[in-house]
C-alpha positions as a Markdown table, in Angstrom:
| # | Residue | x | y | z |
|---|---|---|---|---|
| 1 | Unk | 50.2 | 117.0 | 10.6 |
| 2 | Unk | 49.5 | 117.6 | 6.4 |
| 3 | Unk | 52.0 | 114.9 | 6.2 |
| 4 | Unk | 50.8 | 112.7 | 8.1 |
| 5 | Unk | 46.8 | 113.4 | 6.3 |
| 6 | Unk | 48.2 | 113.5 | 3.3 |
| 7 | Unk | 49.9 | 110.1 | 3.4 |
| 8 | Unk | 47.2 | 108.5 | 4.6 |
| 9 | Unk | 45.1 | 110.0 | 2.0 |
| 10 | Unk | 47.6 | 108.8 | -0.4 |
| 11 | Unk | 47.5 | 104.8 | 1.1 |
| 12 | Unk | 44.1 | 104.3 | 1.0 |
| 13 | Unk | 44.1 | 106.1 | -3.1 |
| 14 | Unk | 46.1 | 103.3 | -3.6 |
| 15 | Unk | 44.2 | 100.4 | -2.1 |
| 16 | Unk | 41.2 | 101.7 | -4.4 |
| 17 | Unk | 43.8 | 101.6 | -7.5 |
| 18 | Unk | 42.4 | 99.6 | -10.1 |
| 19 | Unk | 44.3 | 98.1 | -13.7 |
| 20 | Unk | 43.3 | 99.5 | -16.9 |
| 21 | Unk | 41.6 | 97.3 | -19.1 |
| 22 | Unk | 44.3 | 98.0 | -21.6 |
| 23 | Unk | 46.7 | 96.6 | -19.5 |
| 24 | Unk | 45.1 | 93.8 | -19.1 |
| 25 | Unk | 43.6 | 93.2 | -22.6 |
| 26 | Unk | 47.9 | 93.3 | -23.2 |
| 27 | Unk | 48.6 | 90.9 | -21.0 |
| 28 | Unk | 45.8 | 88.2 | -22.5 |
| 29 | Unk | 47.0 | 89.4 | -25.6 |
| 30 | Unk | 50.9 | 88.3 | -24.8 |
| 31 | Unk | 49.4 | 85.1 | -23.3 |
| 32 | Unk | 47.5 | 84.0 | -26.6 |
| 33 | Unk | 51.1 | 84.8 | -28.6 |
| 34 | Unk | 52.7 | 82.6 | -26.2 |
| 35 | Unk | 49.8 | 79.9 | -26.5 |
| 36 | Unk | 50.4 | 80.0 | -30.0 |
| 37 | Unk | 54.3 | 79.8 | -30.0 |
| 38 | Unk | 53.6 | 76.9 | -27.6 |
| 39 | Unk | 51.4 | 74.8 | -30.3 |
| 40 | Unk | 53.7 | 76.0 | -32.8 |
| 41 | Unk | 56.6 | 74.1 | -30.8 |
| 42 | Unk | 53.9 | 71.2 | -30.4 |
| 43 | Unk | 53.5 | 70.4 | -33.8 |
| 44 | Unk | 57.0 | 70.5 | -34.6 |
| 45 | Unk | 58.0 | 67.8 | -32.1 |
| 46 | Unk | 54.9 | 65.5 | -33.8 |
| 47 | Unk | 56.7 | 66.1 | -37.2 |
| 48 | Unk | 59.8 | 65.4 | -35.5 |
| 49 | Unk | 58.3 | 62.0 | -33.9 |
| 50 | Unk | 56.5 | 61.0 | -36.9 |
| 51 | Unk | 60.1 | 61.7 | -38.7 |
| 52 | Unk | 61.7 | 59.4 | -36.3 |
| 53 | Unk | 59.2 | 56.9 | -36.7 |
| 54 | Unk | 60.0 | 56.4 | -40.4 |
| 55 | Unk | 63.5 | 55.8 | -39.5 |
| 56 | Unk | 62.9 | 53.1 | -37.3 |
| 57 | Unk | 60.8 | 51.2 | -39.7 |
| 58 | Unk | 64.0 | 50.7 | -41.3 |
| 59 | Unk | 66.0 | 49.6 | -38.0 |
| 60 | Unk | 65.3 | 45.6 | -39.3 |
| 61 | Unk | 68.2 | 44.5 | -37.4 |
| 62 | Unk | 67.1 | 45.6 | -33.8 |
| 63 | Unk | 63.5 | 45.0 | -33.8 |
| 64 | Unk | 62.8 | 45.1 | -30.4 |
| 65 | Unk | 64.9 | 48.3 | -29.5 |
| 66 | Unk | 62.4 | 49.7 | -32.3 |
| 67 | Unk | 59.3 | 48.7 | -31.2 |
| 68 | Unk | 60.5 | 50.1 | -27.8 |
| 69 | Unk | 61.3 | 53.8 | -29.1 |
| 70 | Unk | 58.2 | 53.6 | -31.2 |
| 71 | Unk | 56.3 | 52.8 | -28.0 |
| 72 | Unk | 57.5 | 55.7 | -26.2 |
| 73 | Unk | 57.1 | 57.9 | -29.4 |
| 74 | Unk | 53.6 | 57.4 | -29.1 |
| 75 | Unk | 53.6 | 57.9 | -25.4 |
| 76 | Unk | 55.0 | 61.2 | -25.7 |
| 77 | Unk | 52.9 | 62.1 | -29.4 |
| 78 | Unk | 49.6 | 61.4 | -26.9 |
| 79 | Unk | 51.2 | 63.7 | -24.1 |
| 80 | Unk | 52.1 | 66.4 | -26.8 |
| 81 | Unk | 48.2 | 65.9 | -28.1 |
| 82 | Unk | 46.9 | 66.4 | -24.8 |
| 83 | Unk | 49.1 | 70.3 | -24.3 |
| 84 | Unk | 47.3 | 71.1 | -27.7 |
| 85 | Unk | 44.0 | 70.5 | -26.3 |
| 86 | Unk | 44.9 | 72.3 | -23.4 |
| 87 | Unk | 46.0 | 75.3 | -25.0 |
| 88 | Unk | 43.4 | 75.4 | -27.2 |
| 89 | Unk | 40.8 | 75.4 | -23.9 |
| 90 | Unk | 43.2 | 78.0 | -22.8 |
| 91 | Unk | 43.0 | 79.7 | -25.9 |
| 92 | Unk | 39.0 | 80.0 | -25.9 |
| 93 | Unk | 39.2 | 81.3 | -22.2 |
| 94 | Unk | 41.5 | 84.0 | -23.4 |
| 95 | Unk | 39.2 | 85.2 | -25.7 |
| 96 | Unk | 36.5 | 84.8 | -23.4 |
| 97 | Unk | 38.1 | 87.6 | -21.4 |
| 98 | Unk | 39.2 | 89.7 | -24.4 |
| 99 | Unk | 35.8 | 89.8 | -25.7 |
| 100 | Unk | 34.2 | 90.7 | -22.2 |
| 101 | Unk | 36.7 | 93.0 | -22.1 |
């Protein structure tokens, strides 16, 4: 019969479990270094697409096929500016919570 209390005392000690802050305040923390390794890896693929797009000024012979890549270059340039301002709201929400704590 102890058993059986004593397991049920130990079930509902574990349903009232609650995470440490610092366990927490860890993970946010790991979440803002990978936001930031994220917008690091952003702004290199603009470098890399404003790279490319100084190489295909100089594609004279196949205008069209340039003015095609530089077209989707700025497609994906716009979608790569949109994940930074995503992060960055991410970002300020993350620190929203660190700060409250």
């Amino acid at each position: 019969m102890a058993d059986r209390n004593t397991q049920e005392a130990l079930a509902g000690a574990l349903d009232n479990v609650i995470a440490l802050p610092l366990r927490q305040t860890s993970l946010v923390a790991s979440t803002m270094r990978d936001c930031d390794s994220l917008r690091q890896g952003i702004v290199t693929m603009q470098q890399c697409l404003r790279a490319l797009g100084d190489l295909f000024r100089n594609l004279d012979d196949r205008p069209v096929e340039a003015e095609r890549l530089r077209a989707h270059m700025a497609e994906l340039n716009e979608l790569l500016s949109l994940r930074l301002d995503q992060l960055s709201l991410t970002e300020r929400l993350l620190q929203e919570m660190l700060r409250r704590g």
